[in-house]
LOPA-154014 format. One record per residue: residue number from 0; x, y, z of N, C-alpha, C in turn; residue in three letters. Coordinates in nm, 3 decimals. Layout:
TIDO  num   n_east  n_north     n_up  ca_east  ca_north    ca_up   c_east  c_north     c_up  residuo
TIDO  NUM        X        Y        Z        X         Y        Z        X        Y        Z      ALA
...
# end
This chain:
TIDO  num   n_east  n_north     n_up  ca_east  ca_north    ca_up   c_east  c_north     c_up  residuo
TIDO    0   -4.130   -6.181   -3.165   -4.121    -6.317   -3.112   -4.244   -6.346   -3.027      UNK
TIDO    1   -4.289   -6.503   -2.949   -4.380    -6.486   -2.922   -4.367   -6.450   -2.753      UNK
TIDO    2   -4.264   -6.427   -2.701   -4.255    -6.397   -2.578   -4.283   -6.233   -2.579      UNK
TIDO    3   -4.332   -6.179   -2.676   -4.343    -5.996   -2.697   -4.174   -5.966   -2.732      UNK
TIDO    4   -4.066   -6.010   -2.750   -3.964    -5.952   -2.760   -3.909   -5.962   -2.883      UNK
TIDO    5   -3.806   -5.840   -2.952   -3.830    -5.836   -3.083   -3.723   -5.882   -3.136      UNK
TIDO    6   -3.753   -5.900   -3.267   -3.627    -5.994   -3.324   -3.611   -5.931   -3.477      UNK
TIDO    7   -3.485   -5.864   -3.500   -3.476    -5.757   -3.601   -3.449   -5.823   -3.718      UNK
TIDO    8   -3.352   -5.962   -3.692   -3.296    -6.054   -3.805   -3.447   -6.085   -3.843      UNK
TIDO    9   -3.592   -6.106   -3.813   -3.662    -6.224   -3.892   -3.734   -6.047   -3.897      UNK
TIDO   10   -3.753   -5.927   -3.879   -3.815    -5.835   -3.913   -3.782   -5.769   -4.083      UNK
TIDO   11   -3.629   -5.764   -4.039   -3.575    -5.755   -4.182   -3.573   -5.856   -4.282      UNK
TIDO   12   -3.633   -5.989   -4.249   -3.629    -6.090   -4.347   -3.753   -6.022   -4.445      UNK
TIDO   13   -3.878   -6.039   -4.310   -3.976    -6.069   -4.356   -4.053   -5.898   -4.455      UNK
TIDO   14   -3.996   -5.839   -4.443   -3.965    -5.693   -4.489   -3.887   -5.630   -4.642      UNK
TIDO   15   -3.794   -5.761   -4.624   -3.733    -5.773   -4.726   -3.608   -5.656   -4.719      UNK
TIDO   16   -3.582   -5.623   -4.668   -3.425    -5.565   -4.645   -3.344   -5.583   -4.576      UNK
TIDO   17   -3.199   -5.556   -4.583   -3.104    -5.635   -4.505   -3.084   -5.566   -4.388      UNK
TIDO   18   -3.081   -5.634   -4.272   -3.038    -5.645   -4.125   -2.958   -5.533   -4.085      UNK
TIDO   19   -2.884   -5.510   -4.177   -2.811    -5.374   -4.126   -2.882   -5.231   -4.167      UNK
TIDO   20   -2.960   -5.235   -4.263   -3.068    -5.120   -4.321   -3.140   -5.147   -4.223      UNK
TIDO   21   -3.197   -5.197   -4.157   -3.315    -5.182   -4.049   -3.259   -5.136   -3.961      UNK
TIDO   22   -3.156   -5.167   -3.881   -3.060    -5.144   -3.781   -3.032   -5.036   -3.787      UNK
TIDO   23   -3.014   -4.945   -3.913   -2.977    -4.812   -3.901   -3.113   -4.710   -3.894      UNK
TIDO   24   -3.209   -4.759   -3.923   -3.328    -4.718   -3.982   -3.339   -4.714   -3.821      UNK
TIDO   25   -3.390   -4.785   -3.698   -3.406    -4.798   -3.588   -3.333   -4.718   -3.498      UNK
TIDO   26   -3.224   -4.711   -3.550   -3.110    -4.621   -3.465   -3.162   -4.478   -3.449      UNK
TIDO   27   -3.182   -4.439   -3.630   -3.256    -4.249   -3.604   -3.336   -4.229   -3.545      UNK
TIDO   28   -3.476   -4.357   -3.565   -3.595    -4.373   -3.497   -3.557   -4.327   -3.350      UNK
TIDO   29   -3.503   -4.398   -3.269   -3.438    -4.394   -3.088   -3.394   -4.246   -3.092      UNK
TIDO   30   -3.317   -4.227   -3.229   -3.218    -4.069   -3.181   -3.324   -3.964   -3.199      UNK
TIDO   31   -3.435   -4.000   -3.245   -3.547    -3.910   -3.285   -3.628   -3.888   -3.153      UNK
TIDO   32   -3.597   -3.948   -3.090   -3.720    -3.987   -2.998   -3.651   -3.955   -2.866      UNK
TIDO   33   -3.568   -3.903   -2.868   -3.504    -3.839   -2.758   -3.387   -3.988   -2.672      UNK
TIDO   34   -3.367   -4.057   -2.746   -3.304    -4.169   -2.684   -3.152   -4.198   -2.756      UNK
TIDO   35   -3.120   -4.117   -2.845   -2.998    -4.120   -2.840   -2.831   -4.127   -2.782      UNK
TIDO   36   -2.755   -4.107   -2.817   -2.616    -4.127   -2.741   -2.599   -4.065   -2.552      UNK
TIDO   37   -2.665   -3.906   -2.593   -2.661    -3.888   -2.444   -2.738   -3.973   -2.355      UNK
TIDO   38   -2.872   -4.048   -2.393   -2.945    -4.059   -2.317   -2.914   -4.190   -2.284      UNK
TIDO   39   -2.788   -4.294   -2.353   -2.787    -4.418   -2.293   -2.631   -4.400   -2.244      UNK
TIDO   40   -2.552   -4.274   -2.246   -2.480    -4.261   -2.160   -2.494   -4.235   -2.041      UNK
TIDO   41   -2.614   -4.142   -2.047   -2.659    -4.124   -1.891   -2.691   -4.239   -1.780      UNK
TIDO   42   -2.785   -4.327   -1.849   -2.836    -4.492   -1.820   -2.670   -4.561   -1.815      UNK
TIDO   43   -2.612   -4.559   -1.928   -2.454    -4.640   -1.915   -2.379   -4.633   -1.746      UNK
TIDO   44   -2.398   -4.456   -1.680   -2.305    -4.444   -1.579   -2.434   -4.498   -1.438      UNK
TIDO   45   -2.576   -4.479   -1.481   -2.614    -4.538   -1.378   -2.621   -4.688   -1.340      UNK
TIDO   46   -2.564   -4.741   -1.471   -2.618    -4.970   -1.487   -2.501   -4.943   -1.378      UNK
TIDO   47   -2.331   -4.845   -1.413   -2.220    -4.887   -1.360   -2.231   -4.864   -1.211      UNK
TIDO   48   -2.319   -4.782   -1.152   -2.360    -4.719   -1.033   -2.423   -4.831   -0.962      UNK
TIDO   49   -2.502   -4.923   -1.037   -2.566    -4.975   -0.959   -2.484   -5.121   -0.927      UNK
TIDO   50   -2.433   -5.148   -1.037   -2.339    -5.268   -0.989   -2.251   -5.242   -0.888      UNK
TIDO   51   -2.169   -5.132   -0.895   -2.084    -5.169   -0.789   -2.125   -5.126   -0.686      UNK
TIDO   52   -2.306   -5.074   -0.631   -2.380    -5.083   -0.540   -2.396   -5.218   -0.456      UNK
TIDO   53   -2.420   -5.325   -0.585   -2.459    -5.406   -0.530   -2.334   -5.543   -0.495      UNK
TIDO   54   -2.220   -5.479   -0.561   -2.082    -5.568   -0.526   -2.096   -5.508   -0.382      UNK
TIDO   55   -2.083   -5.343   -0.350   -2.003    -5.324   -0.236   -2.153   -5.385   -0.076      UNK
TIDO   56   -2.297   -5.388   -0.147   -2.361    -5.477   -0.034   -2.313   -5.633   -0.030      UNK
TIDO   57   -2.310   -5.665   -0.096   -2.238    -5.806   -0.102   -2.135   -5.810   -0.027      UNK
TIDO   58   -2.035   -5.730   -0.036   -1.883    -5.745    0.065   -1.911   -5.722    0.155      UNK
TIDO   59   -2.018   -5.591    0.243   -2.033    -5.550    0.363   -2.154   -5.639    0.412      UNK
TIDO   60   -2.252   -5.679    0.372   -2.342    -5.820    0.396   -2.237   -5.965    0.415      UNK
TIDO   61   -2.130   -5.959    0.363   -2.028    -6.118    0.415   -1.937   -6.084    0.491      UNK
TIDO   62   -1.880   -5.925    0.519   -1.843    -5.878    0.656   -1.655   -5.902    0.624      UNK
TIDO   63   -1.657   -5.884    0.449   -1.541    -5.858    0.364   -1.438   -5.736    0.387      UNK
TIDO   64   -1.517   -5.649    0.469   -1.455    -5.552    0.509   -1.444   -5.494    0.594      UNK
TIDO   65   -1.315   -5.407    0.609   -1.266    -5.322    0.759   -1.397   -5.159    0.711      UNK
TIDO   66   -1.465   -5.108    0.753   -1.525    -5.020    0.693   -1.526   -4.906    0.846      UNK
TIDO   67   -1.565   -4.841    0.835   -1.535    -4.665    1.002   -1.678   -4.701    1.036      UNK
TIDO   68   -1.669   -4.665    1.165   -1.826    -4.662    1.194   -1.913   -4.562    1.220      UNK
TIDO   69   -2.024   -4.588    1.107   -2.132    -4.469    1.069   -2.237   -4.483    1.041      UNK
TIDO   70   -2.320   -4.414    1.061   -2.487    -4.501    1.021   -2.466   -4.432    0.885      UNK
TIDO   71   -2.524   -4.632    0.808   -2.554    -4.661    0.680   -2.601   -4.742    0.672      UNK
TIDO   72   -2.698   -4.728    0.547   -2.826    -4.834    0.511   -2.780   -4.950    0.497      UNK
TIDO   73   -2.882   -5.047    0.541   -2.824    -5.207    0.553   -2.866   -5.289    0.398      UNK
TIDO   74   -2.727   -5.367    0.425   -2.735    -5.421    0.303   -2.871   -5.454    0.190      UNK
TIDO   75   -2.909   -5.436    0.061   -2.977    -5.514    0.010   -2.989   -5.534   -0.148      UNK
TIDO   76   -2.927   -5.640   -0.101   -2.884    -5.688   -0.283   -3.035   -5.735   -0.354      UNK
TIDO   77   -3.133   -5.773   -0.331   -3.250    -5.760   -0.385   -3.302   -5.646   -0.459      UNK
TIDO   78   -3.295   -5.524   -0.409   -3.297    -5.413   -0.407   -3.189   -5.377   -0.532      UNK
TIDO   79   -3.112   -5.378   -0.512   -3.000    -5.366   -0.587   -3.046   -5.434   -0.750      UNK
TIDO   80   -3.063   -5.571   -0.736   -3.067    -5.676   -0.840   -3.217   -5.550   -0.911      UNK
TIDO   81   -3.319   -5.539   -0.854   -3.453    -5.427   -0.896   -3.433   -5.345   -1.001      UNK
TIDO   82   -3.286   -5.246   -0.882   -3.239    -5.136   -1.009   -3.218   -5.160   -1.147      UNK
TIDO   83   -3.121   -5.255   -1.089   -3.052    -5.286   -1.241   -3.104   -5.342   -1.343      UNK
TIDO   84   -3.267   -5.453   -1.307   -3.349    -5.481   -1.405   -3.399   -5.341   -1.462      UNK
TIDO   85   -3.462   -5.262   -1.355   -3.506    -5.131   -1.397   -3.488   -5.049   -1.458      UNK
TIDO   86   -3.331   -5.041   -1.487   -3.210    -4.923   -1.559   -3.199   -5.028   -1.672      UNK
TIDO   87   -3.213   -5.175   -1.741   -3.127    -5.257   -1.845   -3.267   -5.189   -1.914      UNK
TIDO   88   -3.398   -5.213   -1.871   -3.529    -5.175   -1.976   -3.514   -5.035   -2.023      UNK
TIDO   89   -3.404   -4.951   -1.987   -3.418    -4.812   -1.999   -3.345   -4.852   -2.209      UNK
TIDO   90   -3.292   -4.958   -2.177   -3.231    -4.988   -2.355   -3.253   -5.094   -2.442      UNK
TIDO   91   -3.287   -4.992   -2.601   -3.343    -5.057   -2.710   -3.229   -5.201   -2.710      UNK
TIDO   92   -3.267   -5.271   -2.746   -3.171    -5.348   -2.870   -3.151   -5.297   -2.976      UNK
TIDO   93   -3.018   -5.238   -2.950   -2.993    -5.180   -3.069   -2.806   -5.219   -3.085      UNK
TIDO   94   -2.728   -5.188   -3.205   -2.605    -5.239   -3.139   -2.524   -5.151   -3.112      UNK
TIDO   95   -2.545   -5.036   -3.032   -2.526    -4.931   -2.981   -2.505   -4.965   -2.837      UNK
TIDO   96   -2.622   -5.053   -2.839   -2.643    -5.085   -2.671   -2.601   -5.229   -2.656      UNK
TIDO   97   -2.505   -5.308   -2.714   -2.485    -5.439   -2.643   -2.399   -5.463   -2.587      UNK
TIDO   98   -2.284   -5.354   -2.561   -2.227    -5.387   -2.430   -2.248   -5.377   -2.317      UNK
TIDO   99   -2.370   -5.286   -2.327   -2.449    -5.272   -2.150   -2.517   -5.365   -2.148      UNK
TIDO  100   -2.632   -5.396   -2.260   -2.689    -5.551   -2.224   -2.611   -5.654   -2.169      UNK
TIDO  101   -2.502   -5.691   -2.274   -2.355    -5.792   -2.199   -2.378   -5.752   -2.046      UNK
TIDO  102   -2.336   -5.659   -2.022   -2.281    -5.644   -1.897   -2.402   -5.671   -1.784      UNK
TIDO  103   -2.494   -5.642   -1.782   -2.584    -5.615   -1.717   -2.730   -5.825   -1.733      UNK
TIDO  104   -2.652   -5.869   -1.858   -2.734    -5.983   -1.864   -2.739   -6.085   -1.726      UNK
TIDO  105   -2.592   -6.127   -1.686   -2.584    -6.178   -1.577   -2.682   -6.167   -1.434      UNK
TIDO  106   -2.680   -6.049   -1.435   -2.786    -6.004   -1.357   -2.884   -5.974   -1.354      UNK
TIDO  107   -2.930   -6.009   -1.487   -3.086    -5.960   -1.477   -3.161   -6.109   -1.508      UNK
TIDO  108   -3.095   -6.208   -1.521   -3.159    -6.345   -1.544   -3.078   -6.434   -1.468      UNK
TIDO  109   -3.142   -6.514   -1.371   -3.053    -6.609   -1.241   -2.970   -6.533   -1.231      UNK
TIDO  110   -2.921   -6.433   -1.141   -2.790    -6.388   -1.118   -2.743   -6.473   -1.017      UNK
TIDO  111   -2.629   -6.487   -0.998   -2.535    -6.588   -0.868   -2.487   -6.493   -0.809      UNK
TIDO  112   -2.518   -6.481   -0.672   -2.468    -6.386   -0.563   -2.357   -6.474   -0.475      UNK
TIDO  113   -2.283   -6.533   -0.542   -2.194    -6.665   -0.461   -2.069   -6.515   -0.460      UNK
TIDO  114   -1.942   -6.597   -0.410   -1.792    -6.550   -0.393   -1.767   -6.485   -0.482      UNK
TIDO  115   -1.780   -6.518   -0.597   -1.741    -6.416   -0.721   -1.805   -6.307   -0.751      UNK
TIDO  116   -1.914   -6.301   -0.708   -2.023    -6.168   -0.816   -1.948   -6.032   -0.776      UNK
TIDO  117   -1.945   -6.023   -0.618   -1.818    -5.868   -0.626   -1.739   -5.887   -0.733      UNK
TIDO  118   -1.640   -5.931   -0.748   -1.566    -5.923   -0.845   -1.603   -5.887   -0.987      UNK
TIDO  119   -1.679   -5.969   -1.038   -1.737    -5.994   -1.175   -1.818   -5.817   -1.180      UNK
TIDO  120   -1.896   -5.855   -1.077   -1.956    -5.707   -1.096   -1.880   -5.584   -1.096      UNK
TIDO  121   -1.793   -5.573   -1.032   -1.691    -5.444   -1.029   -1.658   -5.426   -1.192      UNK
TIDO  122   -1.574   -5.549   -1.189   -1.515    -5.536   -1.316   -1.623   -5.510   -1.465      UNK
TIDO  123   -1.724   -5.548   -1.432   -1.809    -5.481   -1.532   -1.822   -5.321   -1.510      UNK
TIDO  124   -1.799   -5.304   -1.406   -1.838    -5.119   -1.370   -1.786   -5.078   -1.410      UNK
TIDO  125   -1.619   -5.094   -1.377   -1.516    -5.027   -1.450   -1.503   -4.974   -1.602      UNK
TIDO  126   -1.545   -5.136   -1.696   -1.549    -5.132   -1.771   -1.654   -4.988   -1.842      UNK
TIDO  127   -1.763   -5.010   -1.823   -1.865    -4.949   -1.854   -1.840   -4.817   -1.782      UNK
TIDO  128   -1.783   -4.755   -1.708   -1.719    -4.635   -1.625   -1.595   -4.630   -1.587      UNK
TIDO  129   -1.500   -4.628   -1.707   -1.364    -4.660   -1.655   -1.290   -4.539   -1.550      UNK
TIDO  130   -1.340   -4.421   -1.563   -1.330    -4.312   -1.506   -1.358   -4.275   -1.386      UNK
TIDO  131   -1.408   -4.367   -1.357   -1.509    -4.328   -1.183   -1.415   -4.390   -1.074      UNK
TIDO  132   -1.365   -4.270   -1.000   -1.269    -4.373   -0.913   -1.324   -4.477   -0.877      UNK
TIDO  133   -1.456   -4.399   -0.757   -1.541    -4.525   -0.691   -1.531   -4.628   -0.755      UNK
TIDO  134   -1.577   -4.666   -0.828   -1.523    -4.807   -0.875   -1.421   -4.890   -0.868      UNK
TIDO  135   -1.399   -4.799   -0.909   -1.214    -4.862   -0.897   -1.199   -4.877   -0.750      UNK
TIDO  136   -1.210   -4.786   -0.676   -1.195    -4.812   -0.507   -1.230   -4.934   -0.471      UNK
TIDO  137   -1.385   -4.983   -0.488   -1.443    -5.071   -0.435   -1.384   -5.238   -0.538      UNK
TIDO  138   -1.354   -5.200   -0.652   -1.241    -5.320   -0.710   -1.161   -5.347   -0.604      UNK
TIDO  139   -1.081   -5.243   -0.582   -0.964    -5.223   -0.490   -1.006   -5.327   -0.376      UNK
TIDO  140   -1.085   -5.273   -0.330   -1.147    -5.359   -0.175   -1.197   -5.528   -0.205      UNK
TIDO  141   -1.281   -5.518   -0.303   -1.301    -5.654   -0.346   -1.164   -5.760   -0.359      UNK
TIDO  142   -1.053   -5.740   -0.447   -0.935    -5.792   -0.443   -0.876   -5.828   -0.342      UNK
TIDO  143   -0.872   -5.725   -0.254   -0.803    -5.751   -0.154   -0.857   -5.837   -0.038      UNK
TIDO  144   -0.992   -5.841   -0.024   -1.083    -5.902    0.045   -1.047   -6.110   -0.034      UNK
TIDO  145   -1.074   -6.069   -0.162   -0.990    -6.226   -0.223   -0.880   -6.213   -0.211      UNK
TIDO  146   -0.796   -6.137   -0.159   -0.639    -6.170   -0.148   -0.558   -6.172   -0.254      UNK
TIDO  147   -0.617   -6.097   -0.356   -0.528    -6.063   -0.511   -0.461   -5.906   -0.452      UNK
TIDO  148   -0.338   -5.884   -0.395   -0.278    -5.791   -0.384   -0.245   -5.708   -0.513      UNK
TIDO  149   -0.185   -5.802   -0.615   -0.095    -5.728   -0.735   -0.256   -5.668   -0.794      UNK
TIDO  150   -0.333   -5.721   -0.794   -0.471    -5.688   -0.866   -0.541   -5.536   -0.798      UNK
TIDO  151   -0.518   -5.542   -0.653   -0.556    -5.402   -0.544   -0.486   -5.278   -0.618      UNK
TIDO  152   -0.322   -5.364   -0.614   -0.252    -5.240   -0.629   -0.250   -5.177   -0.799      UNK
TIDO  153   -0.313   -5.225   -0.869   -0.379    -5.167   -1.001   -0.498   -5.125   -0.996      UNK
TIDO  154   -0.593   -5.127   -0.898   -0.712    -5.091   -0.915   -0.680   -4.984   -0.826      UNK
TIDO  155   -0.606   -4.936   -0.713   -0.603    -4.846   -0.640   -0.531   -4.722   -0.760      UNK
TIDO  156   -0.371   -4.757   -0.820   -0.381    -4.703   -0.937   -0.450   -4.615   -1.002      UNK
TIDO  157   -0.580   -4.662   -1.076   -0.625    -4.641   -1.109   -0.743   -4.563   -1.080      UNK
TIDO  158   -0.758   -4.592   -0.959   -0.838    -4.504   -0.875   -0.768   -4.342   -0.866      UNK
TIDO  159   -0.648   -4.364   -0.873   -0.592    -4.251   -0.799   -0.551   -4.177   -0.978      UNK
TIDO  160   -0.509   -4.203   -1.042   -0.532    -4.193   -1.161   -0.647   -4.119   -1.239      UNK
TIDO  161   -0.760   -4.127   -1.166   -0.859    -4.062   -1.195   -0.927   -3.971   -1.130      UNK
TIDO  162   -0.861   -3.969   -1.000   -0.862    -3.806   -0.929   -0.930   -3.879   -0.774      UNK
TIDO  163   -0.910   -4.023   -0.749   -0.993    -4.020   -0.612   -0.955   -3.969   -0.519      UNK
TIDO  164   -1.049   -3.954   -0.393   -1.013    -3.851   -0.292   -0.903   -3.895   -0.240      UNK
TIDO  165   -0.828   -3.761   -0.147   -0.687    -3.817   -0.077   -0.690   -3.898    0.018      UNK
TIDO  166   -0.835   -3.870    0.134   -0.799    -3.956    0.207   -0.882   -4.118    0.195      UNK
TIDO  167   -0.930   -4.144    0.092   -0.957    -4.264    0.093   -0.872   -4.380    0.025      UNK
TIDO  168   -0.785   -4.306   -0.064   -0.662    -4.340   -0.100   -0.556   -4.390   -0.038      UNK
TIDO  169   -0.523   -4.264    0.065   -0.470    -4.306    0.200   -0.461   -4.457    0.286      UNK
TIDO  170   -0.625   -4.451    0.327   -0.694    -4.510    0.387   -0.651   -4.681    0.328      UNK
TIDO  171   -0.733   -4.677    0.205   -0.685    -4.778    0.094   -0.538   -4.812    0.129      UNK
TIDO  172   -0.443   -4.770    0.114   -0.257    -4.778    0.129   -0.266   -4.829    0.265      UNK
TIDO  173   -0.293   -4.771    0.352   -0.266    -4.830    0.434   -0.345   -5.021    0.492      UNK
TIDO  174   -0.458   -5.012    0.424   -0.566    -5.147    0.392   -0.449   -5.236    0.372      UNK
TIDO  175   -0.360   -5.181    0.256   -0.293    -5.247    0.176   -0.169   -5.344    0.280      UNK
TIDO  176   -0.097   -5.237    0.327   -0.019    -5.209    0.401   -0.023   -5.334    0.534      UNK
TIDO  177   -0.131   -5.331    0.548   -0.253    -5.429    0.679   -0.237   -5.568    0.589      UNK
TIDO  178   -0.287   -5.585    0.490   -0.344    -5.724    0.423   -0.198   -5.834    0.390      UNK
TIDO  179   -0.092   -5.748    0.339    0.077    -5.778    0.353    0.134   -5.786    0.464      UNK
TIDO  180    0.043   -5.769    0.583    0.101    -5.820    0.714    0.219   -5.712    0.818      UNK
TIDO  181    0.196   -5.582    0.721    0.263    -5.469    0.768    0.230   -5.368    0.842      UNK
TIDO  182    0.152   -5.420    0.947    0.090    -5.360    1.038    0.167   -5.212    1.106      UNK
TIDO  183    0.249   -5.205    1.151    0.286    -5.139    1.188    0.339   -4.989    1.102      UNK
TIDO  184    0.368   -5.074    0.963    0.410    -4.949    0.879    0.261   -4.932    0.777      UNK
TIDO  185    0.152   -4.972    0.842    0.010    -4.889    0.854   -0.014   -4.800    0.898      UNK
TIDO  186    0.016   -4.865    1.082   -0.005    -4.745    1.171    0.069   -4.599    1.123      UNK
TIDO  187    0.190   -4.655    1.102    0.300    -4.519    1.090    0.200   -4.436    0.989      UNK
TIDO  188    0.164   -4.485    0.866    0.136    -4.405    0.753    0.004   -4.285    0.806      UNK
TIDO  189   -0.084   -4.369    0.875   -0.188    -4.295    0.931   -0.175   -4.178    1.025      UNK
TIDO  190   -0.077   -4.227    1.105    0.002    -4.137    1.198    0.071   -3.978    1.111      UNK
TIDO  191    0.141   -3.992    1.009    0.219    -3.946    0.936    0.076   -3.827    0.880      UNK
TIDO  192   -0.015   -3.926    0.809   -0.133    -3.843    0.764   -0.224   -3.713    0.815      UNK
TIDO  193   -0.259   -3.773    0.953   -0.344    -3.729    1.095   -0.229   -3.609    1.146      UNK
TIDO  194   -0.076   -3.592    1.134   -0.022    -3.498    1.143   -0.011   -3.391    1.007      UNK
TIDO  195   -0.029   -3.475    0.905    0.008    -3.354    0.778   -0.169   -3.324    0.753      UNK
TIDO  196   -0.262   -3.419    0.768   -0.390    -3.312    0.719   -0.474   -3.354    0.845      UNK
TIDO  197   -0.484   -3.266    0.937   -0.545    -3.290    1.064   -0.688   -3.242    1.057      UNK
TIDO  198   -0.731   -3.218    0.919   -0.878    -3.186    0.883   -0.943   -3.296    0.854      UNK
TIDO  199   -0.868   -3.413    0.829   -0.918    -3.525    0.721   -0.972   -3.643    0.844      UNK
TIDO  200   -1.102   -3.611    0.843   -1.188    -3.651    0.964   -1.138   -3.826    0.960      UNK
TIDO  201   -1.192   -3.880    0.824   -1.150    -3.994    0.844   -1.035   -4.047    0.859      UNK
TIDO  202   -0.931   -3.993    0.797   -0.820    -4.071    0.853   -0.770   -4.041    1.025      UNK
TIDO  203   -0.853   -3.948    1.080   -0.772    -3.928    1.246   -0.882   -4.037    1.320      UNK
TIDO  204   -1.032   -4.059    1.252   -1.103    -4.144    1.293   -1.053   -4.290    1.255      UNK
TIDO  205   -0.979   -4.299    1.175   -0.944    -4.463    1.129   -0.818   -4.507    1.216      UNK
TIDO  206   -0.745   -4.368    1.264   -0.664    -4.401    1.343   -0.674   -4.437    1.476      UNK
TIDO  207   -0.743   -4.311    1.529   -0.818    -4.388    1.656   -0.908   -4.504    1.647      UNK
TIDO  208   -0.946   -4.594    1.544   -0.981    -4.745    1.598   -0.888   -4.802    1.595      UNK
TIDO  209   -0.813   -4.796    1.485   -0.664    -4.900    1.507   -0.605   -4.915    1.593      UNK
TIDO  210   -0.585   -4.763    1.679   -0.509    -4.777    1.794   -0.578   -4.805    1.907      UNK
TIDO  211   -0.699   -4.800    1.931   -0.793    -4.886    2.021   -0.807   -5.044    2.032      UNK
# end
C-alpha cells in the first residue's frame, strides 16, 4: 500500500493466486524465521501485561482505589500507551495474529483514556490471558470501582480459580464486603485472617489502616 503497509488481498491478486495460498505460504515464512506460535505467545502474554498495566494506572491516577501504602511508581499511561504500540509491531499480519491486533487496535490509534478504558482494557487482558489471576484481580477492582458488584464477584472467581494469592483474595472479599456497605463484617473478616495467618504482612497491614 502506499502508506508502506501491506496488503495480502491485492498481493495475491496481482500474483495470481488465491488469498489463502499466500496466507499459508507467509505463515511458514514467520515460522521459519523464528516467529512462530511460541514467539507470539510470548508477545500475546506481554500485549495482556501491558494493558492491564495501563487500566490499573488509570484507576490509581483517578484515585479509584483503596490501595496499602508503599512506594510505587507514579502513574503513566503514556508510557504505558508506548509499550503497547511497541509489543503490537512485535506482529505480522497474519491470521494467526488478529485477535491481538483486535485487541490491542484501540490503543494503538486515538485511544480514549475516558471512564471506560479500565474496563475495556481489562477485559481485553483476560481475554488474551484468561489464566492470569492478576488480571482478573485488577477486573475485580475496576468493577467494583464502577459499582458492578455481580461483575467483581465473577472476576474475583475467577481470579481465585486460577490460583491467586491468599491474601489478596482476602483482601479483595473483604473490598467487597466494604463496597455492599458491610463494613463491619470486613473488619471481622480481616480480624479473623490476621489471627489465622499472622505472617500475611498485608492483611495485618490492611488491618491496621482500617482500624486507624
Amino acid at each position: 500500500m502506499g502508506n508502506g503497509r501491506s496488503n495480502l488481498a491485492a498481493s495475491a491478486l496481482q500474483n495470481g493466486q488465491r488469498l489463502e495460498v499466500l496466507q499459508g505460504k507467509l505463515e511458514r515464512v514467520v515460522a521459519r524465521a523464528g516467529r512462530g506460535p511460541d514467539y507470539h505467545e510470548f508477545w500475546r502474554a506481554r500485549l495482556a501485561e501491558a494493558l492491564v498495566g495501563l487500566a490499573a494506572d488509570l484507576l490509581l491516577d483517578r484515585g479509584a482505589l483503596h490501595v496499602l501504602p508503599r512506594a510505587r511508581r507514579c502513574p503513566d499511561p503514556r508510557g504505558r500507551l508506548r509499550r503497547i504500540r511497541a509489543i503490537v509491531s512485535r506482529f505480522h499480519v497474519l491470521p494467526s495474529t488478529i485477535d491481538v491486533r483486535r485487541a490491542a487496535r484501540p490503543w494503538v490509534r486515538r485511544p480514549r483514556l475516558d471512564g471506560d478504558a479500565p474496563l475495556l482494557l481489562l477485559e481485553e487482558a483476560v481475554r488474551l490471558l484468561p489464566f492470569a489471576p492478576g488480571a482478573w484481580l485488577w477486573l475485580f477492582e475496576a468493577h467494583v470501582a464502577a459499582g458492578h458488584l455481580r461483575s467483581a464477584v465473577r472476576a474475583l472467581r475467577r481470579c481465585r480459580s486460577c490460583g491467586g494469592e491468599r491474601a489478596a483474595i482476602l483482601l479483595a472479599r473483604a473490598r467487597l464486603l466494604e463496597a455492599r456497605g458491610r463494613w463491619p463484617a470486613a473488619i471481622a473478616l480481616l480480624r479473623r485472617a490476621a489471627r489465622r495467618w499472622p505472617l500475611e504482612t498485608r492483611v495485618r497491614q490492611a488491618l491496621a489502616t482500617v482500624s486507624a
